[in-house]
C-alpha positions in Angstrom: 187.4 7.5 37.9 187.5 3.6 36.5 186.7 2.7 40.6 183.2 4.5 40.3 182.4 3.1 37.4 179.9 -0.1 37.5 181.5 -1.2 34.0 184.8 -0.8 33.5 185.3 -2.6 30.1 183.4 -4.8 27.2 185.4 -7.9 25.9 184.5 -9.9 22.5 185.9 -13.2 23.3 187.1 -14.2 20.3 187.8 -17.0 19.8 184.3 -18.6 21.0 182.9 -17.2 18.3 181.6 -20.4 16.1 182.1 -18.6 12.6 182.8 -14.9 12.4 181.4 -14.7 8.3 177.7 -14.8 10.1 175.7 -12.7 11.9 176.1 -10.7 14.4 180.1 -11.1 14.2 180.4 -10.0 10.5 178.9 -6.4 11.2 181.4 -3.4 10.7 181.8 -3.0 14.5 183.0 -6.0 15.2 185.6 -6.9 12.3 188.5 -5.3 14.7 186.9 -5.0 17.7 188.6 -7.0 21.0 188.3 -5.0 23.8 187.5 -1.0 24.6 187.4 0.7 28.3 185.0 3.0 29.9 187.4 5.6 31.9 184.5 8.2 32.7 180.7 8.0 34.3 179.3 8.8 30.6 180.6 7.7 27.7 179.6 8.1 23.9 179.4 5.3 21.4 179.4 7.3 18.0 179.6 5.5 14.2 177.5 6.1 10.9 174.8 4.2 10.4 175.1 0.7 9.9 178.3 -0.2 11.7 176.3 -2.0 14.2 175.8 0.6 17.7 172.2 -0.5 18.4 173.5 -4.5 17.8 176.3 -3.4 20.1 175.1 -1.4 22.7 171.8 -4.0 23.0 174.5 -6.8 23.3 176.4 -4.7 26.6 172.5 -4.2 28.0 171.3 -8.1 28.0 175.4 -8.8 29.3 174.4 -6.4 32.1 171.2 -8.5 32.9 168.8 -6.4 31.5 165.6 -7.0 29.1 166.9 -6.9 25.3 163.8 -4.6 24.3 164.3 -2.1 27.1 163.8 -1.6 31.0 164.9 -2.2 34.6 166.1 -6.4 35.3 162.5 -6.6 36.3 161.2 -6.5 33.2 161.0 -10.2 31.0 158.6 -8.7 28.3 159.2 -9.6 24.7 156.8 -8.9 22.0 159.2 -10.3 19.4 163.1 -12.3 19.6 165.3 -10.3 17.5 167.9 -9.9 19.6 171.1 -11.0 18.0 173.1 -13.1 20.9 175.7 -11.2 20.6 175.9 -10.7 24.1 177.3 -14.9 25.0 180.3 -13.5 23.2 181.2 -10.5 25.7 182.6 -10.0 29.4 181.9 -7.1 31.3 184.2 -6.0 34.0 182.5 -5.5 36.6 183.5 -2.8 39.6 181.1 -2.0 41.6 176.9 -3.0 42.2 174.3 -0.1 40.9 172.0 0.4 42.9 169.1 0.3 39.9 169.7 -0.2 36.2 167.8 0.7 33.0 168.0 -0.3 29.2 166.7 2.6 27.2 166.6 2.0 23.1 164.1 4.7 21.3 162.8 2.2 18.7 161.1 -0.2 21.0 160.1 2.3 24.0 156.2 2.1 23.2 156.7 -1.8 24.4 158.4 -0.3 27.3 155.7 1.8 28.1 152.7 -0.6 27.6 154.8 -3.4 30.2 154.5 -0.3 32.9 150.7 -0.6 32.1 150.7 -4.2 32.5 152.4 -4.8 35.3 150.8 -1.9 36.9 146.8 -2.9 36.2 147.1 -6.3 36.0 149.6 -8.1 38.3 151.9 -5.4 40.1 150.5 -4.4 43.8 152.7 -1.5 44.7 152.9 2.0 43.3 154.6 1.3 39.9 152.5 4.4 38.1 154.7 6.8 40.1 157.6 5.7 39.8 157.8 6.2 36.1 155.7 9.8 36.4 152.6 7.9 35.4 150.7 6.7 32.7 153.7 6.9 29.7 151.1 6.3 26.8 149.3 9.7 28.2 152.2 11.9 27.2 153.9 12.7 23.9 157.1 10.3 22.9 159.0 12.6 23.7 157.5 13.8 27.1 157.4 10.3 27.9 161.2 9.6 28.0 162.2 12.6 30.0 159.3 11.7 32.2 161.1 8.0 32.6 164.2 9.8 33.7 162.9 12.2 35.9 161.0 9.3 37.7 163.1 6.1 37.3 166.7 7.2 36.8 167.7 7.4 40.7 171.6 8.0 41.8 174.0 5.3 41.9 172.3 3.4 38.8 173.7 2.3 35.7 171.8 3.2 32.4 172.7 2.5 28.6 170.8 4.0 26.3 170.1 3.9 22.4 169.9 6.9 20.8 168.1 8.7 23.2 168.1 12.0 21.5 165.3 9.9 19.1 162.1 11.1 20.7 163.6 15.1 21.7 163.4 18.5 20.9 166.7 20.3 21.0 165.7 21.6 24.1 164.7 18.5 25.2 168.3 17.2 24.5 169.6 19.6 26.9 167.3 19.0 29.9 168.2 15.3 29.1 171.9 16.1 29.4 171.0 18.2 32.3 169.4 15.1 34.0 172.4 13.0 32.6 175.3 15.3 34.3 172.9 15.4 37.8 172.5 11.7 37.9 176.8 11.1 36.8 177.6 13.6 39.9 175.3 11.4 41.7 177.1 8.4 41.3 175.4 7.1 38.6 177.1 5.7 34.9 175.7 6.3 31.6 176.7 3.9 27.9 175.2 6.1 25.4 174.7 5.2 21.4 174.0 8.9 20.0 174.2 10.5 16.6 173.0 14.0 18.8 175.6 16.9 18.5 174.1 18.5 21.7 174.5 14.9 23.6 177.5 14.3 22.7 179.2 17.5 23.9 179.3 16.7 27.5 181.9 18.3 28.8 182.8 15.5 31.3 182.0 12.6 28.8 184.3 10.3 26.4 183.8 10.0 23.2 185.0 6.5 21.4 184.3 6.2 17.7 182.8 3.1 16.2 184.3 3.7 13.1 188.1 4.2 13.9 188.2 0.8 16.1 186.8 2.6 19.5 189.3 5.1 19.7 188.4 8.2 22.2 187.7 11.5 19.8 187.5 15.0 21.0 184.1 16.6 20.5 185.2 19.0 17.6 187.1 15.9 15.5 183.7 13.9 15.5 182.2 13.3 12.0 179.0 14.6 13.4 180.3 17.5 14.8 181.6 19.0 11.5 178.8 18.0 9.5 176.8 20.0 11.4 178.9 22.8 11.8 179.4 22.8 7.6 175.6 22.9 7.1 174.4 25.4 9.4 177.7 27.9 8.5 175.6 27.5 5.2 172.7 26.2 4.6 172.5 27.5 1.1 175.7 26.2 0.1 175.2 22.9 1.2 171.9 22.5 -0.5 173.3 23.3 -3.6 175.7 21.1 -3.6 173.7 18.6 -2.6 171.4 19.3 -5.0 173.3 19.5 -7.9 174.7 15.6 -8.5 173.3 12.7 -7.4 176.7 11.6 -6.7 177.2 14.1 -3.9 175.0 13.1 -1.4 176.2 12.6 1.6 
């Protein structure tokens, strides 16, 4: 599979980092981290919050030469630099060329969506509108990401996305892994950050958890899996529990 992929692995180097007490190199993520490989066309970053998947995964984007606040290499927007240079610190291996790529983070997808507007009424000449299913403002969040997909994810392509399941339905989440499984058999690779139980149970994906040094997890061993599992065996239960000491919350 590795001679599909576009990425084949992400690299810290080490030891050019100038003091590793200071941000971005002191987040949980990182204190291990040297090097993890992408074996399959869709792999999942998972980890609780606050080990650093949105630092990381944004870091692996602006590495691949794409726009730290989301979309294609085209796009040079920035409404404000919080990006945390993280990214001078990594190698990607490279295999193979996409033939388009995309940066998709939920949190800053409005920005996205109002550059399309730009660059289609002010200073872009060719059919931009249609290529990302029209006007995104005009559609609910969450119509407006699968829209993007549907219009701008083509075959071949390589897209990383941040926690994608954001703007969706559970429904929505599976016509997004539909989309994701038609577009992988297609040629195409995926890096996803995801906290999504539906997402994340890909049958062709890997799984590598944030939390136990990027080691690859079955589906069923993920923390997220059994949460969910616990509280929707029993709602009731785990309410109560819950409930009843401050202590207990999760």
């Amino acid at each position: 599979m590795e001679s599909g992929l576009f990425i084949g692995s992400v690299r810290l180097n080490r030891d050019e980092i100038p003091d590793p007490n200071i941000y971005p190199f002191n987040i949980p993520v990182l204190r291990n981290f040297e090097e993890f490989k992408l074996h399959r066309p869709v792999t999942f970053l998972i980890g609780e919050n606050g080990t650093g998947k949105s630092t990381l995964i944004e870091a692996i984007a602006v590495c691949a030469g794409l726009n730290p606040e989301g979309g294609s290499h085209h796009f040079n927007f920035h409404t404000k630099d919080t990006h945390s240079g993280l990214s001078e610190y990594l190698t990607l291996s490279k295999y193979n060329r996409p033939r388009t790529k995309f940066f998709l983070r939920a949190e800053s997808f409005y920005n996205v969506a109002s550059e399309v507007v730009r660059l289609s009424e002010e200073c872009y000449s060719g059919p931009l509108y249609p290529r990302y299913g029209g006007n995104l403002h005009e559609c609910s969040h969450g119509e407006s990401f699968l829209k993007l997909v549907q219009n701008r994810f083509y075959p071949h392509g390589l897209y990383i996305l941040d926690e994608p399941e954001a703007a969706l339905s559970p429904n929505r989440q599976m016509t997004l892994l539909y989309y994701i499984d038609n577009l992988a058999k297609q040629g195409s690779q995926f890096i996803i950050a995801s906290h999504s139980p539906i997402l994340i149970s890909y049958l062709d994906g890997e799984i590598l958890d944030l939390n136990n040094n990027f080691q690859p997890i079955n589906y069923e061993d993920t923390e997220i899996y059994q949460t969910y599992k616990t509280y929707l065996e029993d709602p009731v239960a785990m309410q109560r529990r819950l409930f009843a000491d401050d202590e207990n919350i999760l």
